[in-house]
N, C-alpha and C positions, 0 to 999 in steps of 0.2 A: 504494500500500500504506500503508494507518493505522499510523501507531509507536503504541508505548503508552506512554501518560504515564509519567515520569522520576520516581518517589516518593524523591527523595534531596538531600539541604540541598546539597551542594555544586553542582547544576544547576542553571542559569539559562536561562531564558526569556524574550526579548523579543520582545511579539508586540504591539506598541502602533501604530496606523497603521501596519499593512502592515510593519513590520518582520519577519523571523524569522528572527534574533538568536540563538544556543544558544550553550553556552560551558559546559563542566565547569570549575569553580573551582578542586577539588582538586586537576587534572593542571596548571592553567594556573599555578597556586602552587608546582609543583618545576621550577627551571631545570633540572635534570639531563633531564628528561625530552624523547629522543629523539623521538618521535614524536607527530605530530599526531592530536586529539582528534577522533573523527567523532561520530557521534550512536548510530550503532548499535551502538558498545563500552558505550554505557548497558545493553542488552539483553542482554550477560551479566557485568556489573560487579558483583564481590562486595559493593563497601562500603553499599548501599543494606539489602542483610541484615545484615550483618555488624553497622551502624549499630542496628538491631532486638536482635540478638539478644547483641551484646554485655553485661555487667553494670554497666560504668560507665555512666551518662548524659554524662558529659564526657569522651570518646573524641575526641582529636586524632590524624589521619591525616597520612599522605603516602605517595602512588600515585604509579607511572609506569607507562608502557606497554610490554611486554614484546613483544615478536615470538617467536612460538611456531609452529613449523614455518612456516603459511602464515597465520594468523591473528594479529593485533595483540590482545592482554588485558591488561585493566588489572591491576596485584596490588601490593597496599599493602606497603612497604618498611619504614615506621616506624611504630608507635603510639606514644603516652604518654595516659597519664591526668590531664587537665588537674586535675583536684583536688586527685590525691597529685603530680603531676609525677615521676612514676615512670617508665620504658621499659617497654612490655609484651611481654614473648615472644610473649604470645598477644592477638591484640587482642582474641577476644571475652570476657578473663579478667582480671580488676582482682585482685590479691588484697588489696589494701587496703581496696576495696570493697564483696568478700566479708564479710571479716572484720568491718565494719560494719554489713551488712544480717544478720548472723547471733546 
């Protein structure tokens, strides 16, 4: 079965001489996080839209992995706004950044 390509900054790929190498960066960068990273938590991982559809362009994250009845999902715990260095209640909502592009 073909995966579909990973469209999100924090996934890596090494696939140089036969390696293949994957690795989520943003789950491997919170020690808190219980459970291990597979591939196919990419396929329903919000932060790849969230990353789109957010207002800031400097959206710093941190995800861990939840277990939800029988399924393991990613869900982001912290934002800030690396510009204003703010905390955002809502990651897809800057209002510093609002108020800037307005």
């Amino acid at each position: 079965m073909a995966q579909v390509p990973v469209s999100c900054r924090y996934f890596y790929g090494d696939y140089h001489r036969g390696r293949n190498r994957e690795e989520c960066r943003l789950l491997e960068a919170n020690p808190n996080n219980q459970h291990p990273w597979k591939r196919k938590l990419c396929d329903s991982c919000p932060v790849p839209a969230l990353l789109l559809t957010s207002n800031t362009p400097e959206l710093v994250l941190e995800a861990e992995v939840n277990r939800k009845f029988l399924w393991n999902r990613v869900e982001v715990t912290f934002a800030i706004c690396q510009k204003h260095l703010i905390e955002l209640a809502d990651p897809h909502y800057c209002p510093e950044c609002a108020k800037e592009k307005a």
